[in-house]
BATIVEX-244996 format. One record per residue (C-alpha): x, y, z. Coordinates in nm, 3 decimals, padded with zeros to 5 digits. Layout:
! residues N
REC       X       Y       Z
REC       X       Y       Z
...
END
This chain:
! residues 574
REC       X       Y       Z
REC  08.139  07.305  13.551
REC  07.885  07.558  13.428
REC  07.578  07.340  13.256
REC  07.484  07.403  12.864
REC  07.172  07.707  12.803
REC  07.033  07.676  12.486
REC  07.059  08.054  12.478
REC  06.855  08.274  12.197
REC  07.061  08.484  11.970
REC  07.183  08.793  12.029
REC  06.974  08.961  11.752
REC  06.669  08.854  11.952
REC  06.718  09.100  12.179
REC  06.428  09.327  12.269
REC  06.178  09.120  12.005
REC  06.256  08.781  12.240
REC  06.204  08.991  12.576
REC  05.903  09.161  12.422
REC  05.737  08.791  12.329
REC  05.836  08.693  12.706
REC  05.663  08.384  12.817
REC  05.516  08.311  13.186
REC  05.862  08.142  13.263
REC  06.054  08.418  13.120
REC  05.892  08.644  13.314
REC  05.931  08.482  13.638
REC  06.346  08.507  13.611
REC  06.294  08.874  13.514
REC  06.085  08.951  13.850
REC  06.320  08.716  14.048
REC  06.568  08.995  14.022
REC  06.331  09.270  13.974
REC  06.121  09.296  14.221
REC  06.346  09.305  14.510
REC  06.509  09.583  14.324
REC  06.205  09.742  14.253
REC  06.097  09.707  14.621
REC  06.449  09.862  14.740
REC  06.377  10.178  14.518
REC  06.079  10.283  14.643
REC  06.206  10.299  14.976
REC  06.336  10.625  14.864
REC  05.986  10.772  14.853
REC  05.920  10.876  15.248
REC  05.522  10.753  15.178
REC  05.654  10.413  15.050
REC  05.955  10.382  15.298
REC  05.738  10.248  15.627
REC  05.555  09.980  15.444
REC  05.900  09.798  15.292
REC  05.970  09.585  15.624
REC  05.640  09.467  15.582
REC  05.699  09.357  15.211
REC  06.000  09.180  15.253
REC  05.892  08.825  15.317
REC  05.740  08.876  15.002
REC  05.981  08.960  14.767
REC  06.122  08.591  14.685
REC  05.813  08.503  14.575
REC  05.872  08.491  14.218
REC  06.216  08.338  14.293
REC  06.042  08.052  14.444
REC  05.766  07.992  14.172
REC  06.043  07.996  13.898
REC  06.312  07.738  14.118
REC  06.007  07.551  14.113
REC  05.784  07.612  13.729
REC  06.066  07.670  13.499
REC  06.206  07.414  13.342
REC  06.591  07.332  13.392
REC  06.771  07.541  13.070
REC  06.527  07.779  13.037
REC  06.688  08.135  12.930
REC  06.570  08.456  12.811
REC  06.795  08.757  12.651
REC  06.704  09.076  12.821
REC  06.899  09.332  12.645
REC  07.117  09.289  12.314
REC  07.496  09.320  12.199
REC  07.677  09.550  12.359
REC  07.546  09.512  12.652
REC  07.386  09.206  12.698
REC  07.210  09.045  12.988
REC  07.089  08.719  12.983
REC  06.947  08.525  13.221
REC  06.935  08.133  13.231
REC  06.843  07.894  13.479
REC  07.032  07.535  13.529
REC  07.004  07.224  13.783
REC  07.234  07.404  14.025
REC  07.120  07.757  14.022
REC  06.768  07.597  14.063
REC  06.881  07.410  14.333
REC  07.037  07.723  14.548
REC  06.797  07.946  14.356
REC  06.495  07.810  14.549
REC  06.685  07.755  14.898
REC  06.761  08.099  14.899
REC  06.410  08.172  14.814
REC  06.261  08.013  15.127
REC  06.562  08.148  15.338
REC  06.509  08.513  15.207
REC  06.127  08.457  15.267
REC  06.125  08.323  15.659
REC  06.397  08.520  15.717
REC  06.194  08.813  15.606
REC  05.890  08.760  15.803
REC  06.111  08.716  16.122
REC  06.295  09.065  16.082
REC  06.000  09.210  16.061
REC  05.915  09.075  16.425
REC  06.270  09.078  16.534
REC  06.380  09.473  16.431
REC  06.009  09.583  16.488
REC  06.157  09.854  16.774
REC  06.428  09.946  16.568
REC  06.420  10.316  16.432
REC  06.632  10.150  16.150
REC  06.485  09.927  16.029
REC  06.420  10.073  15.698
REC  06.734  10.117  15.629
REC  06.807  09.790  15.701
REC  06.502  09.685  15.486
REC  06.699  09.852  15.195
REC  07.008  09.667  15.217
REC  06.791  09.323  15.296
REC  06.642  09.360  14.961
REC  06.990  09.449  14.747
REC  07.122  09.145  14.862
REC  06.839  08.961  14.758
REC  06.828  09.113  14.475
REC  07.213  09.012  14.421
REC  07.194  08.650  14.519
REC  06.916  08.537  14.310
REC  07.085  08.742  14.008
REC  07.428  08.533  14.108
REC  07.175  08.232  14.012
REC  07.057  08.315  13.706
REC  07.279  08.554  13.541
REC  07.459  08.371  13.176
REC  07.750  08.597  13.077
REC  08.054  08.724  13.218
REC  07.972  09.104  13.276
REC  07.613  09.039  13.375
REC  07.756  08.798  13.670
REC  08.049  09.071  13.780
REC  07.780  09.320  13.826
REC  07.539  09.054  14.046
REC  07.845  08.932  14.256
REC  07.945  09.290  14.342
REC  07.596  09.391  14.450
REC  07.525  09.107  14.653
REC  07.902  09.169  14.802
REC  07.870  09.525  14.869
REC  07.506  09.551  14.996
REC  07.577  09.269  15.253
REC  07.793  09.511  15.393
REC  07.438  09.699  15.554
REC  07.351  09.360  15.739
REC  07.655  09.305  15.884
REC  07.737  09.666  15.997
REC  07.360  09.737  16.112
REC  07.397  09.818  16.472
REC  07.661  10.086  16.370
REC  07.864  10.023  16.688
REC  08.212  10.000  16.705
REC  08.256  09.688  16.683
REC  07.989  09.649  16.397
REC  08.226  09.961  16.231
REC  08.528  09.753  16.244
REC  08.354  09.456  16.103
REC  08.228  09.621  15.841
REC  08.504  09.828  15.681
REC  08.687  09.466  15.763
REC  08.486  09.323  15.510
REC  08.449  09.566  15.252
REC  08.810  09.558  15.262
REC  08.805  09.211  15.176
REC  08.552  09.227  14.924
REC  08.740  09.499  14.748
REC  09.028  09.291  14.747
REC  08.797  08.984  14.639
REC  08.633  09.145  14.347
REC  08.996  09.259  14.223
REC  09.079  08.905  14.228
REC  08.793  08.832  13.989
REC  08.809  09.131  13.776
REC  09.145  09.033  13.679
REC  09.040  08.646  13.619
REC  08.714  08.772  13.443
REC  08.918  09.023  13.181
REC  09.143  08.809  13.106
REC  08.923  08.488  13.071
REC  08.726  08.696  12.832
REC  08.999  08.824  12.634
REC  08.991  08.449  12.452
REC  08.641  08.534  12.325
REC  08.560  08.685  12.023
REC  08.284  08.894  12.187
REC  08.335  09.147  12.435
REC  08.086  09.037  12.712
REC  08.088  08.630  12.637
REC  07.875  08.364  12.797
REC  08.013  08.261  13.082
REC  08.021  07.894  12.873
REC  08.180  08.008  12.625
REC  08.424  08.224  12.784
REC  08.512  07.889  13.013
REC  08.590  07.676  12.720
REC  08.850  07.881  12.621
REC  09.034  07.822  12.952
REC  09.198  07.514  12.902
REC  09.389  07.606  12.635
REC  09.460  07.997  12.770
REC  09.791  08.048  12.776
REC  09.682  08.206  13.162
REC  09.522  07.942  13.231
REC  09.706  07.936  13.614
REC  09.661  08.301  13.645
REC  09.272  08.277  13.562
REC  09.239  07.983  13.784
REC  09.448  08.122  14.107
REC  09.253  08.438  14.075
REC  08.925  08.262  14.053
REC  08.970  08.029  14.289
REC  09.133  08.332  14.561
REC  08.784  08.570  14.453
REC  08.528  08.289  14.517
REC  08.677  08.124  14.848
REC  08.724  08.462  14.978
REC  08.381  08.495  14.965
REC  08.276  08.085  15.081
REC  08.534  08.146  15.386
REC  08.790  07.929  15.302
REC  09.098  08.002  15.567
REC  09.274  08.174  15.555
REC  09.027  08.425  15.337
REC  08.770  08.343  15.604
REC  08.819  08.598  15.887
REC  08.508  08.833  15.770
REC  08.286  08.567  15.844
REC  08.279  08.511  16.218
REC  08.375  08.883  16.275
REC  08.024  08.978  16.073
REC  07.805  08.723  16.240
REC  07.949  08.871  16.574
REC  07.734  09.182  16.531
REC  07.476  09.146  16.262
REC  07.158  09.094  16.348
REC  07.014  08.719  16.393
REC  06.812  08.745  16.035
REC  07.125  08.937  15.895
REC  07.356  08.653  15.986
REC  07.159  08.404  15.873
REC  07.133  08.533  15.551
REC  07.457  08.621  15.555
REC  07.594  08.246  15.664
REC  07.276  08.080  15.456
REC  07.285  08.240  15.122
REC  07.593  08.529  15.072
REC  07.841  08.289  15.092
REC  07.670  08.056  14.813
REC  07.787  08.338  14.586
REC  08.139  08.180  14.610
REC  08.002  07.843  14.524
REC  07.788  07.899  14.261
REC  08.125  08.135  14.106
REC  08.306  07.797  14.133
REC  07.998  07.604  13.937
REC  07.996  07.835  13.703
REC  08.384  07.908  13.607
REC  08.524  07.607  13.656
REC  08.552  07.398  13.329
REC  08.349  07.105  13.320
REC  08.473  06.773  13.195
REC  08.776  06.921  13.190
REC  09.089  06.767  13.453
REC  09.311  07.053  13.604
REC  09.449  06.742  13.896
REC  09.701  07.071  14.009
REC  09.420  07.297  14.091
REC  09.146  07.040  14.196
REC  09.374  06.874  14.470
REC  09.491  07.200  14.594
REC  09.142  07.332  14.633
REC  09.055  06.992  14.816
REC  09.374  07.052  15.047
REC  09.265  07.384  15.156
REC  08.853  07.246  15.207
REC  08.960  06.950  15.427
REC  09.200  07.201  15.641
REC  08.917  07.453  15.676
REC  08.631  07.196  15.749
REC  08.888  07.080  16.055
REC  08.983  07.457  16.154
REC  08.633  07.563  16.160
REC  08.517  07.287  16.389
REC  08.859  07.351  16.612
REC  08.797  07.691  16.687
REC  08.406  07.671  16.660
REC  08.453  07.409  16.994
REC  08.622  07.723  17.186
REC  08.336  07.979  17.128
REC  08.099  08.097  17.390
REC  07.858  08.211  17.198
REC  07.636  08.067  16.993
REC  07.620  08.278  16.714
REC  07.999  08.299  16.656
REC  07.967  07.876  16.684
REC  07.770  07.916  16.379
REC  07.995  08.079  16.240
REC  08.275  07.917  16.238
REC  08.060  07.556  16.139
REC  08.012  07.753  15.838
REC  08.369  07.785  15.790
REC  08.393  07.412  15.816
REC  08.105  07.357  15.583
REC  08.221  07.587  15.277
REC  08.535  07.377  15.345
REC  08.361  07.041  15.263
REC  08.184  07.231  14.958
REC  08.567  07.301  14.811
REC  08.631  06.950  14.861
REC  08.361  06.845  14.675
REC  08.429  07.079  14.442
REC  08.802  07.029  14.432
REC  08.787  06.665  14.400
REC  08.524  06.691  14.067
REC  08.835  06.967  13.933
REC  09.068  06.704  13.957
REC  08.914  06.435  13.781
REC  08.690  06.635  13.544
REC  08.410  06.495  13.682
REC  08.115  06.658  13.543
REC  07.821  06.543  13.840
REC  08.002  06.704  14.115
REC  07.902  07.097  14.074
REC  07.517  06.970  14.105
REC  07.597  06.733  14.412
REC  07.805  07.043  14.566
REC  07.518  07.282  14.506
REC  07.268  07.012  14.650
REC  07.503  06.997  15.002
REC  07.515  07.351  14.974
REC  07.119  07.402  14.984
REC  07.082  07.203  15.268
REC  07.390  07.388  15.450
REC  07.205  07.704  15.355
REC  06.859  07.620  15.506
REC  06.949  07.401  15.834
REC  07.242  07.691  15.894
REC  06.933  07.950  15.902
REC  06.671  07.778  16.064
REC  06.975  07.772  16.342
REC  07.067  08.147  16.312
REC  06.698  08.211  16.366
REC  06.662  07.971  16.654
REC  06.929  08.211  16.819
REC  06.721  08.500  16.843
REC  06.451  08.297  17.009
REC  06.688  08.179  17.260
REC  06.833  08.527  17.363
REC  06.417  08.681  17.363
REC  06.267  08.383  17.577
REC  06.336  08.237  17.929
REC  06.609  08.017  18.006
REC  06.421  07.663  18.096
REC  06.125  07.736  17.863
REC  06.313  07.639  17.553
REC  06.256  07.212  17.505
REC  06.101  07.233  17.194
REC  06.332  07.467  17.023
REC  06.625  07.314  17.142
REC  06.471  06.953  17.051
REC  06.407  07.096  16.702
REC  06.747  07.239  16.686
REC  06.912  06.952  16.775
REC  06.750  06.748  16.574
REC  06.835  07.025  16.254
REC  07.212  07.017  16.397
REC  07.232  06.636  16.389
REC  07.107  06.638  16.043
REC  07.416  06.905  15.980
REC  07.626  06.595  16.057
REC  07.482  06.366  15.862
REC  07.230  06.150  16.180
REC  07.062  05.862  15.955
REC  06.703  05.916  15.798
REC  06.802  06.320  15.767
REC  06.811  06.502  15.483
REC  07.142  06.532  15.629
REC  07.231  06.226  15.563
REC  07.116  06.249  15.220
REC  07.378  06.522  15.129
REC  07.672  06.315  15.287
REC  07.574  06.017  15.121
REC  07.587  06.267  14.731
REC  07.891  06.385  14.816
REC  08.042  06.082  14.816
REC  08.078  06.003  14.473
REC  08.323  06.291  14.351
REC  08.521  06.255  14.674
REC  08.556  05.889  14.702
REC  08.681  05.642  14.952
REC  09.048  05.734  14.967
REC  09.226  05.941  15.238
REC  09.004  06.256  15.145
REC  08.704  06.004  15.178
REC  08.803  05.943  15.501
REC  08.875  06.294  15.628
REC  08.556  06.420  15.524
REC  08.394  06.141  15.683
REC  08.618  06.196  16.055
REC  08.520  06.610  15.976
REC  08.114  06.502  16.027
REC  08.251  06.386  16.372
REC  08.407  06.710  16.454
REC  08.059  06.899  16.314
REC  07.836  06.686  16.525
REC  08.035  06.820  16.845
REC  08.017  07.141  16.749
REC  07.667  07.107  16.688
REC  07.655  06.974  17.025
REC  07.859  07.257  17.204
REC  07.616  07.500  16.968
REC  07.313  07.349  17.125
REC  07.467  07.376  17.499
REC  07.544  07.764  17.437
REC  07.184  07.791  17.315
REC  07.011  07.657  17.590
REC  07.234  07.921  17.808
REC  07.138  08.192  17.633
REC  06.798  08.265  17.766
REC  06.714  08.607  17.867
REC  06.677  08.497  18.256
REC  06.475  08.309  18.478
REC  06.261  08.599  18.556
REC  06.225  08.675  18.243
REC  05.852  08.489  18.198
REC  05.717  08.588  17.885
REC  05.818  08.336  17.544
REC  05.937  08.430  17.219
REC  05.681  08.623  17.018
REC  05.487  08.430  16.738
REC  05.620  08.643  16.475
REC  05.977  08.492  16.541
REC  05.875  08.106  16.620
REC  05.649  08.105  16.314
REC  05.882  08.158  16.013
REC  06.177  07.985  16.245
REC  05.932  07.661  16.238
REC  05.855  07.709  15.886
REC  06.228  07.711  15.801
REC  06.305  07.451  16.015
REC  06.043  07.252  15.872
REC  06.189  07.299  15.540
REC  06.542  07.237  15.630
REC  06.439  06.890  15.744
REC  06.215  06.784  15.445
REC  06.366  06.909  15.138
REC  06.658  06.761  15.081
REC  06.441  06.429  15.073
REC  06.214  06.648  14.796
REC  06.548  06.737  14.564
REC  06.744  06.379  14.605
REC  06.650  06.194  14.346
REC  06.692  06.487  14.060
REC  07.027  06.588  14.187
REC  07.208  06.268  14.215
REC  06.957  06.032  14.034
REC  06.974  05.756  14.267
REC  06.657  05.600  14.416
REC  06.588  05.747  14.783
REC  06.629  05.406  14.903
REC  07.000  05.422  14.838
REC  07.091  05.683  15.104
REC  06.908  05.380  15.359
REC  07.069  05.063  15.319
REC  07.234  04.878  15.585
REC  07.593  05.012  15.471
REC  07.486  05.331  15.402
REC  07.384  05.383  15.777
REC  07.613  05.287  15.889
REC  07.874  05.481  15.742
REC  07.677  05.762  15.840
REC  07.649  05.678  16.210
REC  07.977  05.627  16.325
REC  08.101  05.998  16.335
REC  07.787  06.076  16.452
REC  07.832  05.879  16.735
REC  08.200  05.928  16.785
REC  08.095  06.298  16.768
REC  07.836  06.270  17.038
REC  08.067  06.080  17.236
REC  08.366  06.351  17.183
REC  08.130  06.643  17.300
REC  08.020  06.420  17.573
REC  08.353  06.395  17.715
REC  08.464  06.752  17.662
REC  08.195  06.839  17.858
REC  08.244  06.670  18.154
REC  08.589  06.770  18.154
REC  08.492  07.077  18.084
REC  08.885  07.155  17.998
REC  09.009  07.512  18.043
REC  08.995  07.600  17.710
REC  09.066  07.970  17.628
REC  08.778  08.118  17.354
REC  08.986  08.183  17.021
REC  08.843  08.541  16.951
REC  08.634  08.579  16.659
REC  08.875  08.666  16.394
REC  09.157  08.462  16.507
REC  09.448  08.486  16.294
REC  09.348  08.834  16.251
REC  09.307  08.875  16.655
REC  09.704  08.680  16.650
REC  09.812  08.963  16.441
REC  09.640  09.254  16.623
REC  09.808  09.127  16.928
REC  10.127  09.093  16.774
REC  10.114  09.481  16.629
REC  10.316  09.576  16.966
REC  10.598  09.344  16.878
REC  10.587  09.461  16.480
REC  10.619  09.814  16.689
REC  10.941  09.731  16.796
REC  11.075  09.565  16.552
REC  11.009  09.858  16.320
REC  11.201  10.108  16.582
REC  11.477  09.883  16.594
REC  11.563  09.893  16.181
REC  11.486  10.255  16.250
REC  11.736  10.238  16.513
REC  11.971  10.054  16.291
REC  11.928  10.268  15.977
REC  12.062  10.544  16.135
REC  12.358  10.347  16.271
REC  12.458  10.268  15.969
REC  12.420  10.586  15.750
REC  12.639  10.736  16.009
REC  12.989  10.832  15.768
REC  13.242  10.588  16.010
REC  12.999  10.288  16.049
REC  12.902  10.309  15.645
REC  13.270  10.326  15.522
REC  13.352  10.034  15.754
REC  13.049  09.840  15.616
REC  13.156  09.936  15.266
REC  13.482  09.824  15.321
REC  13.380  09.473  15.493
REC  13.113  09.419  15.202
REC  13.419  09.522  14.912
REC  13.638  09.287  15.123
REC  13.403  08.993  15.127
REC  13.273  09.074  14.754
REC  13.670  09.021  14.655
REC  13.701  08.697  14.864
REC  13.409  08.535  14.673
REC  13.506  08.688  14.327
REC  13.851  08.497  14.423
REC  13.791  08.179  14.514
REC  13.501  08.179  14.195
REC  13.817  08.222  13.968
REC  14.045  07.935  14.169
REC  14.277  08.202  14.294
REC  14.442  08.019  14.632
REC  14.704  08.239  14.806
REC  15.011  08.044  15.018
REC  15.016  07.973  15.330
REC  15.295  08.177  15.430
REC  15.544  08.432  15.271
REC  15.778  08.289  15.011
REC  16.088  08.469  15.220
END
């Protein structure tokens, strides 16, 4: 699924980096900068000015999503330890979402953590995980992309543990614990997917078609696909994901929800084999997508805050990505990772215009809110696919590689389930107002870059239609078109209607869930543990064992017996 680079030799090396071109250079300070910026935090003169910098580190992200051309590559360093960078349709496409994300999101920390004696620190971490995702985007061979997946993995670790409470502790060592265990996972796929190359760091292309003829080819693929869901939130690998959002900070969740999980996807673009049919695989991974896109939504509808709401609609939205993604595994059909990666930009920048919106909510009065919450709306409508959104746009691509079978129609009843959580998500916003005597609004430096994202959200999917799915604009309109994309709007609507004015007694799932189940069951595990201890020393007690012993040689003979056709009489022969 990874698209072709016309990549320079490896004996360009240093000559090709030193003859760099404008384009060239703009991949090199995509990653560099924000690296660069993150560095000289560690100079005390340098270190207050870095919050004030960060909205403008994606800048060169941006300009090269949007000036360099689609195949465009450059070799930074030579065999043995190559790095090569390379930009395709897809990493474009989440290359220059993430751009604007990182950028807005940037300029509103720097309003929203403006009291916070950490929020260098914070700065620090901000800018590694830029530095990681946009690397994720571009990097071309298989060592290059381990290193760029781990440090977008491990620095996202700083946003969601910021607040260094308890609870922001626990969620933190909870996911580092599950990106260790991730990044094993693809360690294991990666060495031995590389192992098939005659070169010790391949391309990631040509290290992928070698797979399907490996003779590992399941144990690549199981690891792969267990490493990159962990990190999309695919259940039951998704339990870091509402547990993080629960205590990052608004801009730290929404980068974490709008751009860290695209690291998953874009590892599924890019390992997958292309053209290639694995039907096993491709309708397992679809399995798993449509249950988390219905789990997510489920538990989502219990939530009482609006945060963890988000959350868990990203759960169900990575699950409709694996679909997508599943369904073009399957059938080898090449055009899906490009539709997946254009549903996943617009995931990425509605999901943060509506982590952002959340800080407004909880800074301003309750009752002052209408056009944030009109906006909002609006954005979370589009989310489920409303006609004439950008929304709708990304419904209507992913149709193709799913189809109009049952998974067709799942996906479809799953944008019913995601309007009414967008509709609970909206309710819990307008609740969360700071207080009726609270009478001053949301500062400027938060509603500006939340309007700018928003603003983007809405618009570009209607900008990048045409190039990813090369259909007309006008094809996403027609009369059958709309109204596919109504009806589970409006069933939605109607659903979240009537839950709320039933208003049913339903008990909030914590965030975490099966995890919470298992906390809660530690107790019983308790005593089920004394009780073998219990019974362990019962039976290495001499009487009880010998009687055991005996029962066991008794029974063994009785089997051994009746194996061999030995039958005894019925009664004695006197």
């Amino acid at each position: 699924m990874n698209a072709p680079f016309p990549l320079p030799a490896p004996s360009a090396g240093l000559t090709a980096l030193a003859a760099a071109t404008a384009p060239d250079l703009l991949l090199l300070a995509a990653v560099l900068l924000p690296l660069a910026l993150a560095a000289a935090a560690l100079h005390p003169r340098a270190r207050g000015a870095i919050p004030r910098l960060m909205a403008y580190a994606p800048l060169p992200a941006l300009l090269a999503a949007l000036l360099v051309p689609a195949g465009r590559s450059v070799l930074v360093s030579p065999d043995p330890f190559r790095l090569t960078l390379a930009l395709d349709a897809p990493g474009a496409l989440l290359l220059g979402g993430a751009a604007v994300l990182w950028m807005t999101a940037g300029a509103y920390a720097r309003a929203y953590l403006k009291a916070d004696p950490a929020r260098g620190a914070f700065a620090v971490w901000w800018l590694l995980t830029m530095a990681g995702s946009f690397a994720v985007f571009l990097v071309a061979d298989v060592a290059s992309f381990y290193l760029a997946y781990a440090l977008v993995s491990f620095s996202a670790f700083g946003l969601a543990a910021h607040d260094d409470t308890r609870q922001a502790r626990r969620a933190g060592d909870l996911y580092l614990a599950l990106t260790v265990l991730g990044e094993a996972f693809l360690i294991a796929a990666f060495v031995m997917l590389a192992s098939g190359a005659p070169e010790a760091n391949p391309l990631i292309r040509d290290a992928v078609a070698t797979l399907p003829a490996a003779p590992w080819q399941g144990a690549i693929v199981a690891l792969l696909l267990l490493g990159f869901t962990l990190k999309m939130g695919l259940f039951p690998l998704h339990v870091w994901m509402p547990l993080a959002h629960a205590v990052a900070p608004v801009p730290g969740s929404a980068a974490l929800s709008g751009v860290v999980v695209k690291a998953g996807v874009i590892g599924l673009v890019r390992f997958l084999p292309e053209g290639v049919p694995l039907p096993g695989w491709g309708e397992g991974l679809v399995a798993a997508g449509l249950f988390t896109a219905f789990y997510g939504v489920a538990v989502g509808l219990t939530q009482r805050h609006p945060k963890w709401a988000l959350a868990y609609s990203t759960v169900s939205q990575m699950g409709v990505v694996g679909v997508v993604l599943g369904a073009g595994l399957a059938a080898g059909d090449a055009a899906a990772p490009l539709l997946a990666a254009f549903y996943a930009v617009n995931h990425m920048l509605l999901k943060g215009a509506m982590f952002l919106a959340v800080g407004i909510a909880m800074g301003g009065p309750r009752g002052r809110m209408g056009p944030v919450l009109a906006v909002t709306a609006l954005a979370g409508l589009s989310l489920a696919g409303l006609p004439f959104t950008g929304g709708a746009l990304a419904k209507y691509a992913i149709k193709g590689p799913v189809g109009e079978g049952m998974a067709g129609l799942l996906l479809t009843l799953s944008a019913a389930g995601t309007t009414a959580l967008m509709a609970r998500y909206v309710l819990l916003l307008a609740r969360a107002g700071g207080g009726a005597g609270k009478a001053e609004g949301a500062p400027a430096g938060l509603l500006l870059p939340w309007a700018l994202l928003s603003a983007a959200a809405l618009a570009w999917p209607f900008v990048l239609f045409t190039a990813a799915t090369g259909a007309p604009l006008g094809a996403a309109f027609t009369a059958a078109a709309l109204a596919k994309g109504l009806w589970p709007v409006a069933l939605g609507l109607a659903l979240a209607g009537l839950f709320h004015r039933l208003a049913p007694p339903v008990p909030e799932i914590p965030a975490g869930d099966i995890l919470a189940i298992a906390v809660r069951a530690r107790p019983l595990a308790a005593r089920a543990m004394a009780a073998a201890v219990r019974a362990d020393e019962m039976l290495r007690r001499w009487p009880v064992a010998g009687l055991a012993l005996a029962g066991l040689a008794l029974a063994l003979a009785a089997a051994l017996a009746a194996k061999a056709g030995v039958t005894f009489p019925a009664r004695a022969p006197w």
